[in-house]
BALOBA-1460 file (C-alpha; in Angstrom, 3 decimals):
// residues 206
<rec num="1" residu="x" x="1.293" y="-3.894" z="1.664"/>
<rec num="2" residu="x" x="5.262" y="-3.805" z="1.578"/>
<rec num="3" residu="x" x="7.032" y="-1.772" z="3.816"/>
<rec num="4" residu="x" x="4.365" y="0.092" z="6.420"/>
<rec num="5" residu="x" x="6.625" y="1.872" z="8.567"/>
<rec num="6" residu="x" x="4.735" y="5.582" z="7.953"/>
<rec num="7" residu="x" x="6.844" y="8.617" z="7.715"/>
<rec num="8" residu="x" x="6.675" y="12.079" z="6.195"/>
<rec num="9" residu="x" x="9.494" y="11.519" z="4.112"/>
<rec num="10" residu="x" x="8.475" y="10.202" z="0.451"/>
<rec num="11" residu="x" x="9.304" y="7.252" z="-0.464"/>
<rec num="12" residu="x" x="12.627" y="6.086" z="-2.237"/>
<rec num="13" residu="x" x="12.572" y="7.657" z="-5.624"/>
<rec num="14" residu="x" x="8.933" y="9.183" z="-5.202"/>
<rec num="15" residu="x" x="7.854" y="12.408" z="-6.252"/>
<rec num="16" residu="x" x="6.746" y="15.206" z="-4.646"/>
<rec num="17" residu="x" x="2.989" y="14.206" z="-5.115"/>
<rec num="18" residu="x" x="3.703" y="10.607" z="-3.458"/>
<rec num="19" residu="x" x="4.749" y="7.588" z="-6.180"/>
<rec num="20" residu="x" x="7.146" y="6.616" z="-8.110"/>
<rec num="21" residu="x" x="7.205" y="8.990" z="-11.480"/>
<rec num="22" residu="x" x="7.855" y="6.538" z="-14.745"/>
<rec num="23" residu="x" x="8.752" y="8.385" z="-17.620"/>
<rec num="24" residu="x" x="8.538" y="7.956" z="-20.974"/>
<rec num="25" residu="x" x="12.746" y="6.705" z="-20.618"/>
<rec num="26" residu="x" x="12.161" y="4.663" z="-17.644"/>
<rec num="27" residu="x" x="9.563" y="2.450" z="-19.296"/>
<rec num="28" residu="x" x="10.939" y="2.174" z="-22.411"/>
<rec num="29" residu="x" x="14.309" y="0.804" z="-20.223"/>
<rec num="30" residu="x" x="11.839" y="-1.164" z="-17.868"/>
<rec num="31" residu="x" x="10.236" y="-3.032" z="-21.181"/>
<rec num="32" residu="x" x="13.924" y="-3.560" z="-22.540"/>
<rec num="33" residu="x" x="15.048" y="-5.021" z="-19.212"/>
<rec num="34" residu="x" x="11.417" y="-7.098" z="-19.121"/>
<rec num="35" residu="x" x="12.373" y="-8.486" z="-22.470"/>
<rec num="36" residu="x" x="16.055" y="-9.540" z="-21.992"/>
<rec num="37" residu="x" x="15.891" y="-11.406" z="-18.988"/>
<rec num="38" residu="x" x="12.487" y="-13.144" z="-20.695"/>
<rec num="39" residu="x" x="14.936" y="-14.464" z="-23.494"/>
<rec num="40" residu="x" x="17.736" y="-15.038" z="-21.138"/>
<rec num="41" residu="x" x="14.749" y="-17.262" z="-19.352"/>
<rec num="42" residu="x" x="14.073" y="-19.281" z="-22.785"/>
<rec num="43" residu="x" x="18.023" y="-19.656" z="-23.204"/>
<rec num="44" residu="x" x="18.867" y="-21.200" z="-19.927"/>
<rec num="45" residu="x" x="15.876" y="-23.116" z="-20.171"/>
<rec num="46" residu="x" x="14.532" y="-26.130" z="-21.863"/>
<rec num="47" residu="x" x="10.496" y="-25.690" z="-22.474"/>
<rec num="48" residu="x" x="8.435" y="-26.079" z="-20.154"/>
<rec num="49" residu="x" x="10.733" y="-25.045" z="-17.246"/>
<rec num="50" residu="x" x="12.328" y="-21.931" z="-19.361"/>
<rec num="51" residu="x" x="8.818" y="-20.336" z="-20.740"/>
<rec num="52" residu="x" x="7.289" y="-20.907" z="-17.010"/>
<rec num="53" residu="x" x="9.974" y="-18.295" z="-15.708"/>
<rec num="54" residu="x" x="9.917" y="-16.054" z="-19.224"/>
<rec num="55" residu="x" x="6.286" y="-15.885" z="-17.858"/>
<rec num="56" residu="x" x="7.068" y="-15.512" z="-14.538"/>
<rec num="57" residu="x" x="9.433" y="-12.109" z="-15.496"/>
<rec num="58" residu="x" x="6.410" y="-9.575" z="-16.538"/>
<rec num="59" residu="x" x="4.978" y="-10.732" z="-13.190"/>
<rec num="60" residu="x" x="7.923" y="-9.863" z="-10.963"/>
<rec num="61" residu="x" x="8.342" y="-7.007" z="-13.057"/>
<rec num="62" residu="x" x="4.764" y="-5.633" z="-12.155"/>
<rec num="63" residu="x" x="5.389" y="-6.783" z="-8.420"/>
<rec num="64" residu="x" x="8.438" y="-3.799" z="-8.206"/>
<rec num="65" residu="x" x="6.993" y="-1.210" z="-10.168"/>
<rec num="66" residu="x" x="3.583" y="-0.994" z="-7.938"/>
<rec num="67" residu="x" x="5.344" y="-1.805" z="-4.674"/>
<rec num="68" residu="x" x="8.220" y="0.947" z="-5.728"/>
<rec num="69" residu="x" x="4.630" y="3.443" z="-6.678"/>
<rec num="70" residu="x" x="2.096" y="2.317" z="-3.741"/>
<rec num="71" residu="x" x="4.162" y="0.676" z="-1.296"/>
<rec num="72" residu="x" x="1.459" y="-2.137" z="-2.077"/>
<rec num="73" residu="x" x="1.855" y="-5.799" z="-3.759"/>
<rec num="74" residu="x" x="-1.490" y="-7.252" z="-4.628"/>
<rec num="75" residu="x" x="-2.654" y="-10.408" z="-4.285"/>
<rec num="76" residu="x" x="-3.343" y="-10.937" z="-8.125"/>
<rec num="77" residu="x" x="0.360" y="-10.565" z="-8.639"/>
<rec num="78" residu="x" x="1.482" y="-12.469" z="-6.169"/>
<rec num="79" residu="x" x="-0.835" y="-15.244" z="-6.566"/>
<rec num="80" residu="x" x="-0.019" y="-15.389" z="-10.476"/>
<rec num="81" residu="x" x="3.898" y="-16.145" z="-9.373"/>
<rec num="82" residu="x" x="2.454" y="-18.728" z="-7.246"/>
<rec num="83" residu="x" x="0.999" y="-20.276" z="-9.767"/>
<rec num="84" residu="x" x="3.448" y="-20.337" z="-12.313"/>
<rec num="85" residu="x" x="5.821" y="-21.710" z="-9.394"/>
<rec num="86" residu="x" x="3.877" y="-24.404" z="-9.093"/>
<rec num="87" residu="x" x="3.562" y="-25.437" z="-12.663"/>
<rec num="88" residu="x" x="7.050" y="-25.136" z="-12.632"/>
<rec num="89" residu="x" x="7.949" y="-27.645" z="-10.257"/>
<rec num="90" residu="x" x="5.352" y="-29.704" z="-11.601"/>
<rec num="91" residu="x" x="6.933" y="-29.913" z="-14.857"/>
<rec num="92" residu="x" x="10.290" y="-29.462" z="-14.580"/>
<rec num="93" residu="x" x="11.147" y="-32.465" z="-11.486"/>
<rec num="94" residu="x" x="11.436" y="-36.056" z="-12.269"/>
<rec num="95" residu="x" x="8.224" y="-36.871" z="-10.155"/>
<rec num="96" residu="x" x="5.469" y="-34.110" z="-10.163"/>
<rec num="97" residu="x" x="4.064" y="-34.834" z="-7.229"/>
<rec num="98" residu="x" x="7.546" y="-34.683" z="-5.390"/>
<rec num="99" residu="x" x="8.274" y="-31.178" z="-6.949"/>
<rec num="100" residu="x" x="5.107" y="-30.232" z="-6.159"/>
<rec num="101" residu="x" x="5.234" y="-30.831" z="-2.238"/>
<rec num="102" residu="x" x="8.991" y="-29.834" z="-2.138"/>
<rec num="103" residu="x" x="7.811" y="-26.786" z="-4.005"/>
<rec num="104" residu="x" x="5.008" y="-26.100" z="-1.493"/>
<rec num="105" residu="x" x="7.294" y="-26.992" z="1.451"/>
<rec num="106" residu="x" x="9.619" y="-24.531" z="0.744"/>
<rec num="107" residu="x" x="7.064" y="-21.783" z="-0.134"/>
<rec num="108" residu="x" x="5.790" y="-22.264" z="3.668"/>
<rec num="109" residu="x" x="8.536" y="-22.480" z="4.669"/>
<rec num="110" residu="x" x="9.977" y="-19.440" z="3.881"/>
<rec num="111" residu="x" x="6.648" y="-17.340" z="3.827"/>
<rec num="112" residu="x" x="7.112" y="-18.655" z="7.549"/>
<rec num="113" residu="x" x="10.105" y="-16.834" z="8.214"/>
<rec num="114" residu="x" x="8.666" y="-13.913" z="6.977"/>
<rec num="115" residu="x" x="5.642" y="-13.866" z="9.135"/>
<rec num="116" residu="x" x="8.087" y="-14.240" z="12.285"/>
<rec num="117" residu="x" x="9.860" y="-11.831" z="11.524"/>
<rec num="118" residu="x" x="7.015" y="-9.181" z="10.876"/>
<rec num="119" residu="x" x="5.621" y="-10.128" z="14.257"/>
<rec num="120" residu="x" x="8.687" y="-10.253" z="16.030"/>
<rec num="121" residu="x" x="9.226" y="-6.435" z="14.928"/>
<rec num="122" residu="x" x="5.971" y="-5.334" z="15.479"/>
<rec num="123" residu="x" x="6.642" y="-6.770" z="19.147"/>
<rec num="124" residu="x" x="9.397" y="-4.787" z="19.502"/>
<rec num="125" residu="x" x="8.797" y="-1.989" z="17.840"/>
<rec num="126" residu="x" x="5.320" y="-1.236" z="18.110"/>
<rec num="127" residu="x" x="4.206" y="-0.977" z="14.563"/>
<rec num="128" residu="x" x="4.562" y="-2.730" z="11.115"/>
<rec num="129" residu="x" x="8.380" y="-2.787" z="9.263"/>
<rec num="130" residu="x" x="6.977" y="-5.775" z="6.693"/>
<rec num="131" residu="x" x="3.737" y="-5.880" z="4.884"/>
<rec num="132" residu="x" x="1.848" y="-8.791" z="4.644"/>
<rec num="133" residu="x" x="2.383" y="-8.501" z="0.430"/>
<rec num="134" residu="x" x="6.228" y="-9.178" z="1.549"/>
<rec num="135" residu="x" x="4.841" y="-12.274" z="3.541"/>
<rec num="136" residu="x" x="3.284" y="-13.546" z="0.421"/>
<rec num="137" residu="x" x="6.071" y="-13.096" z="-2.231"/>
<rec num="138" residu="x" x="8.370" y="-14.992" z="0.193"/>
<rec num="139" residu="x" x="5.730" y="-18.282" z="-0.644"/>
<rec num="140" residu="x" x="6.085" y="-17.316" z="-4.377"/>
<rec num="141" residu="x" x="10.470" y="-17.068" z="-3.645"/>
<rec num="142" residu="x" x="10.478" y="-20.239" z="-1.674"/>
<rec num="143" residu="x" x="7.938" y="-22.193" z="-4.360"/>
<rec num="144" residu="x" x="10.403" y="-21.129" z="-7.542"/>
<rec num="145" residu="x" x="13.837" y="-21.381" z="-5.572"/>
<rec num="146" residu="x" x="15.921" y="-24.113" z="-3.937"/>
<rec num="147" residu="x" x="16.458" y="-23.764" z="-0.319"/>
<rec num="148" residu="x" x="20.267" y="-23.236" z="-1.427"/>
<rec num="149" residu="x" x="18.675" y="-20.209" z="-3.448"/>
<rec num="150" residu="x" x="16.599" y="-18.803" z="-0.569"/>
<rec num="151" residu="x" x="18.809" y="-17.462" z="1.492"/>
<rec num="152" residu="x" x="21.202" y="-15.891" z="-1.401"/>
<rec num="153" residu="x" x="17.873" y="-14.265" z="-2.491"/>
<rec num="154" residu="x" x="16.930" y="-12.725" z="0.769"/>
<rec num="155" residu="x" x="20.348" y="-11.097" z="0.847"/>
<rec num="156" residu="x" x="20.444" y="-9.428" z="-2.098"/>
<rec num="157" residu="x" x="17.557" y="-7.883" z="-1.740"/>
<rec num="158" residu="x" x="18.526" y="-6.756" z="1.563"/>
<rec num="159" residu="x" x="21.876" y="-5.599" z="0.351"/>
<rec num="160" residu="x" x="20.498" y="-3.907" z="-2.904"/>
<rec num="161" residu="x" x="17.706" y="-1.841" z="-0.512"/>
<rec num="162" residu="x" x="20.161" y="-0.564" z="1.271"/>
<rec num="163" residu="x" x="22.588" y="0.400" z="-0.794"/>
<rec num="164" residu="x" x="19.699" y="2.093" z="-2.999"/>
<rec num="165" residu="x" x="18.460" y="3.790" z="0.167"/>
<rec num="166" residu="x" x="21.896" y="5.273" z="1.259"/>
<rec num="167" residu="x" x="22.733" y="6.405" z="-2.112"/>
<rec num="168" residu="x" x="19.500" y="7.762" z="-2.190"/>
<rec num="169" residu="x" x="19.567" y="9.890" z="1.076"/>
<rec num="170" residu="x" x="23.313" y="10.596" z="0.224"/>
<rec num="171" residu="x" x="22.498" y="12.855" z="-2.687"/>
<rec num="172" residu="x" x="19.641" y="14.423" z="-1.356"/>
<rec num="173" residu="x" x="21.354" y="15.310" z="1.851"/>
<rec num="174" residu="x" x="19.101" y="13.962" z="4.028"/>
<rec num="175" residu="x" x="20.112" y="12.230" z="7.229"/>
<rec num="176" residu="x" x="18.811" y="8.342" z="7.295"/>
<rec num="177" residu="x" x="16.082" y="8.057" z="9.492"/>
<rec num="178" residu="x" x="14.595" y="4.702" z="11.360"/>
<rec num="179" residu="x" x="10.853" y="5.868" z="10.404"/>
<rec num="180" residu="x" x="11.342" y="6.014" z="6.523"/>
<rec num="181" residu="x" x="9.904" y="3.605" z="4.073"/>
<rec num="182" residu="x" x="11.523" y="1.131" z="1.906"/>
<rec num="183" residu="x" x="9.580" y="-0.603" z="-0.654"/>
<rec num="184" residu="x" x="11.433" y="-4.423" z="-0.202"/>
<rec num="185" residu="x" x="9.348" y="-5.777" z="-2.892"/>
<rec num="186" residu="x" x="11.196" y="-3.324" z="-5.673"/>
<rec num="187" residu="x" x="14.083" y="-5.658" z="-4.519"/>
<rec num="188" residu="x" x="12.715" y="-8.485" z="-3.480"/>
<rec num="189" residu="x" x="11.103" y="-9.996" z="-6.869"/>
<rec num="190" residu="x" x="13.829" y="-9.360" z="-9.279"/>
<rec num="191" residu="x" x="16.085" y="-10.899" z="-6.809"/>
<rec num="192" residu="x" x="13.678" y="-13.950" z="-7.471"/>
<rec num="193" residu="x" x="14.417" y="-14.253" z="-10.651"/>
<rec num="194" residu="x" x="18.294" y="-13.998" z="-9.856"/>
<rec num="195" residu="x" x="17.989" y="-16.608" z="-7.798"/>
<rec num="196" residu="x" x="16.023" y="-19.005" z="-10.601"/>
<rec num="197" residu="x" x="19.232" y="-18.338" z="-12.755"/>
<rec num="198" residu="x" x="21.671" y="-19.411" z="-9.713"/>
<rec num="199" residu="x" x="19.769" y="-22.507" z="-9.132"/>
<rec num="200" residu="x" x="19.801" y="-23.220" z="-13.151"/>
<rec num="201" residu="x" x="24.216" y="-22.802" z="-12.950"/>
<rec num="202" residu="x" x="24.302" y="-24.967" z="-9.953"/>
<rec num="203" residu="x" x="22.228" y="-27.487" z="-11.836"/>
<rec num="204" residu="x" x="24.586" y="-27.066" z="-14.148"/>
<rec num="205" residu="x" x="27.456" y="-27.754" z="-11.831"/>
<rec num="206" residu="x" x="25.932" y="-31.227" z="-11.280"/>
Protein backbone atom coordinates (compact mmCIF):
# COMPACT_ATOMS: atom_id res chain seq x y z
CA UNK A 1 0.00 0.00 0.00
CA UNK A 2 0.90 3.85 -0.41
CA UNK A 3 -0.76 6.26 1.50
CA UNK A 4 -3.38 4.39 4.15
CA UNK A 5 -4.67 7.22 5.95
CA UNK A 6 -8.69 6.22 5.19
CA UNK A 7 -11.09 8.97 4.53
CA UNK A 8 -14.39 9.49 2.75
CA UNK A 9 -13.03 11.87 0.50
CA UNK A 10 -11.78 10.21 -2.95
CA UNK A 11 -8.67 10.21 -3.68
CA UNK A 12 -6.62 12.96 -5.61
CA UNK A 13 -7.94 12.95 -9.10
CA UNK A 14 -10.35 9.85 -8.52
CA UNK A 15 -13.67 9.48 -9.74
CA UNK A 16 -16.74 9.24 -8.28
CA UNK A 17 -16.68 5.33 -8.36
CA UNK A 18 -13.12 5.31 -6.48
CA UNK A 19 -9.78 5.33 -9.02
CA UNK A 20 -8.13 7.22 -11.05
CA UNK A 21 -10.21 7.51 -14.60
CA UNK A 22 -7.48 7.23 -17.69
CA UNK A 23 -8.87 8.26 -20.77
CA UNK A 24 -8.31 7.62 -24.05
CA UNK A 25 -6.08 11.41 -23.93
CA UNK A 26 -4.43 10.65 -20.76
CA UNK A 27 -2.83 7.45 -22.01
CA UNK A 28 -2.03 8.40 -25.19
CA UNK A 29 -0.01 11.54 -23.18
CA UNK A 30 1.14 8.92 -20.48
CA UNK A 31 2.75 6.59 -23.49
CA UNK A 32 4.26 9.89 -25.09
CA UNK A 33 5.75 10.95 -21.75
CA UNK A 34 6.85 6.96 -21.20
CA UNK A 35 8.63 7.22 -24.49
CA UNK A 36 10.53 10.56 -24.22
CA UNK A 37 12.12 10.25 -21.07
CA UNK A 38 13.06 6.38 -22.35
CA UNK A 39 15.11 8.15 -25.22
CA UNK A 40 16.21 10.95 -23.06
CA UNK A 41 17.52 7.70 -20.86
CA UNK A 42 19.51 6.23 -24.05
CA UNK A 43 20.88 9.91 -24.75
CA UNK A 44 22.38 10.68 -21.44
CA UNK A 45 23.51 7.30 -21.28
CA UNK A 46 26.19 5.11 -22.60
CA UNK A 47 24.81 1.26 -22.92
CA UNK A 48 24.53 -0.59 -20.42
CA UNK A 49 23.93 2.16 -17.80
CA UNK A 50 21.44 4.24 -20.29
CA UNK A 51 19.11 1.10 -21.50
CA UNK A 52 19.06 -0.14 -17.63
CA UNK A 53 17.12 3.20 -16.77
CA UNK A 54 15.15 3.34 -20.44
CA UNK A 55 14.01 0.01 -18.81
CA UNK A 56 13.64 1.18 -15.60
CA UNK A 57 10.99 4.19 -17.02
CA UNK A 58 7.86 1.78 -18.02
CA UNK A 59 8.42 0.45 -14.49
CA UNK A 60 8.17 3.72 -12.59
CA UNK A 61 5.64 4.61 -14.93
CA UNK A 62 3.37 1.57 -13.86
CA UNK A 63 4.41 2.27 -10.11
CA UNK A 64 2.27 5.95 -10.39
CA UNK A 65 -0.47 4.98 -12.43
CA UNK A 66 -1.66 1.96 -9.96
CA UNK A 67 -0.64 3.79 -6.79
CA UNK A 68 -2.52 7.13 -8.30
CA UNK A 69 -5.77 4.17 -9.16
CA UNK A 70 -5.48 1.74 -5.95
CA UNK A 71 -3.53 3.58 -3.55
CA UNK A 72 -1.43 0.21 -3.87
CA UNK A 73 2.31 -0.45 -5.27
CA UNK A 74 2.94 -4.11 -5.75
CA UNK A 75 5.68 -5.97 -5.05
CA UNK A 76 6.25 -7.14 -8.77
CA UNK A 77 6.84 -3.52 -9.61
CA UNK A 78 8.81 -2.65 -7.09
CA UNK A 79 10.95 -5.60 -7.07
CA UNK A 80 11.52 -5.23 -11.00
CA UNK A 81 13.16 -1.52 -10.16
CA UNK A 82 15.17 -3.33 -7.72
CA UNK A 83 16.46 -5.35 -9.98
CA UNK A 84 17.28 -3.25 -12.70
CA UNK A 85 19.01 -1.01 -9.88
CA UNK A 86 21.12 -3.50 -9.20
CA UNK A 87 22.26 -4.41 -12.64
CA UNK A 88 22.83 -0.96 -12.91
CA UNK A 89 25.33 -0.46 -10.42
CA UNK A 90 26.76 -3.60 -11.37
CA UNK A 91 27.55 -2.44 -14.72
CA UNK A 92 27.93 0.93 -14.75
CA UNK A 93 30.86 1.34 -11.50
CA UNK A 94 34.45 0.68 -12.00
CA UNK A 95 34.32 -2.41 -9.58
CA UNK A 96 30.97 -4.41 -9.59
CA UNK A 97 31.14 -5.65 -6.50
CA UNK A 98 31.75 -2.07 -4.97
CA UNK A 99 28.63 -0.67 -6.87
CA UNK A 100 26.88 -3.43 -5.91
CA UNK A 101 27.26 -3.06 -1.97
CA UNK A 102 27.22 0.82 -2.26
CA UNK A 103 24.09 0.23 -4.27
CA UNK A 104 22.58 -2.07 -1.60
CA UNK A 105 23.83 0.21 1.21
CA UNK A 106 22.07 2.98 0.12
CA UNK A 107 18.83 1.09 -0.78
CA UNK A 108 18.76 0.12 3.14
CA UNK A 109 19.58 2.82 3.93
CA UNK A 110 17.05 4.86 2.78
CA UNK A 111 14.20 2.15 2.83
CA UNK A 112 15.36 2.65 6.59
CA UNK A 113 14.30 6.04 6.86
CA UNK A 114 11.19 5.23 5.51
CA UNK A 115 10.27 2.54 7.89
CA UNK A 116 11.05 5.12 10.86
CA UNK A 117 9.20 7.33 9.76
CA UNK A 118 5.97 5.16 9.12
CA UNK A 119 6.34 3.92 12.67
CA UNK A 120 7.11 7.03 14.20
CA UNK A 121 3.62 8.36 12.74
CA UNK A 122 1.72 5.53 13.46
CA UNK A 123 3.05 6.20 17.17
CA UNK A 124 1.79 9.37 17.14
CA UNK A 125 -0.96 9.30 15.30
CA UNK A 126 -2.57 6.15 15.79
CA UNK A 127 -2.88 4.79 12.34
CA UNK A 128 -0.89 4.37 9.03
CA UNK A 129 0.22 7.86 6.88
CA UNK A 130 2.92 5.53 4.69
CA UNK A 131 2.33 2.20 3.16
CA UNK A 132 4.69 -0.35 3.32
CA UNK A 133 4.80 -0.18 -0.93
CA UNK A 134 6.34 3.48 -0.08
CA UNK A 135 8.87 1.59 2.27
CA UNK A 136 9.90 -0.52 -0.60
CA UNK A 137 10.31 2.02 -3.49
CA UNK A 138 12.57 4.02 -1.12
CA UNK A 139 15.15 0.59 -1.46
CA UNK A 140 14.53 0.80 -5.28
CA UNK A 141 15.33 5.17 -4.93
CA UNK A 142 18.28 4.61 -2.71
CA UNK A 143 19.70 1.42 -5.01
CA UNK A 144 19.47 3.74 -8.46
CA UNK A 145 20.45 7.19 -6.76
CA UNK A 146 23.51 8.71 -5.08
CA UNK A 147 23.08 9.67 -1.56
CA UNK A 148 23.58 13.36 -3.01
CA UNK A 149 20.38 12.35 -5.14
CA UNK A 150 18.34 10.97 -2.22
CA UNK A 151 17.46 13.63 -0.47
CA UNK A 152 16.71 16.03 -3.66
CA UNK A 153 14.38 13.10 -4.61
CA UNK A 154 12.46 12.89 -1.42
CA UNK A 155 11.72 16.59 -1.76
CA UNK A 156 10.31 16.79 -4.83
CA UNK A 157 8.08 14.41 -4.37
CA UNK A 158 7.03 15.94 -1.26
CA UNK A 159 6.82 19.34 -2.83
CA UNK A 160 5.03 18.09 -6.09
CA UNK A 161 2.20 16.13 -3.66
CA UNK A 162 1.47 18.98 -2.19
CA UNK A 163 1.26 21.35 -4.52
CA UNK A 164 -0.96 18.75 -6.61
CA UNK A 165 -3.10 18.28 -3.51
CA UNK A 166 -3.75 22.06 -2.82
CA UNK A 167 -4.43 22.81 -6.33
CA UNK A 168 -6.54 20.01 -6.26
CA UNK A 169 -8.78 20.91 -3.20
CA UNK A 170 -8.48 24.61 -4.41
CA UNK A 171 -10.69 24.08 -7.42
CA UNK A 172 -13.00 21.83 -5.99
CA UNK A 173 -13.62 24.01 -3.02
CA UNK A 174 -13.01 21.73 -0.56
CA UNK A 175 -11.28 22.60 2.68
CA UNK A 176 -7.84 20.42 3.17
CA UNK A 177 -8.37 17.93 5.59
CA UNK A 178 -5.61 15.87 7.85
CA UNK A 179 -7.60 12.44 7.10
CA UNK A 180 -7.39 12.57 3.20
CA UNK A 181 -5.27 10.36 1.08
CA UNK A 182 -2.35 11.11 -1.00
CA UNK A 183 -1.00 8.57 -3.24
CA UNK A 184 3.13 9.48 -2.63
CA UNK A 185 4.09 6.88 -5.02
CA UNK A 186 2.34 8.98 -8.14
CA UNK A 187 5.24 11.32 -7.03
CA UNK A 188 7.57 9.42 -5.65
CA UNK A 189 8.84 7.16 -8.76
CA UNK A 190 9.04 9.71 -11.43
CA UNK A 191 10.94 11.76 -9.03
CA UNK A 192 13.34 8.64 -9.24
CA UNK A 193 14.00 8.97 -12.44
CA UNK A 194 14.67 12.85 -11.98
CA UNK A 195 16.99 12.13 -9.70
CA UNK A 196 18.99 9.38 -12.13
CA UNK A 197 19.27 12.42 -14.58
CA UNK A 198 20.73 14.82 -11.67
CA UNK A 199 23.22 12.30 -10.68
CA UNK A 200 24.16 11.76 -14.62
CA UNK A 201 24.83 16.14 -14.81
CA UNK A 202 26.77 16.00 -11.66
CA UNK A 203 28.80 13.21 -13.15
CA UNK A 204 29.12 15.36 -15.68
CA UNK A 205 30.35 18.19 -13.55
CA UNK A 206 33.30 15.94 -12.59
Amino acid sequence: MSREMAAPAPPLGASAGGGTALTMAHTTALMAVVLAAMAASLAVAPAPGGLLAAALVPVLAAIAVIDARHFIIPDALNAAGLGLGLAHAATTAPEPAEGLVAAIGGGAGLALVFLAIRLAYRALRGRDGLGLGDVKLAAVAGVWLSVTAMPVVVEIAALAGLLAYGVTRLTSGRAPRVRDRLPFGLFFAPAIWIGWLFDRWMAGLT
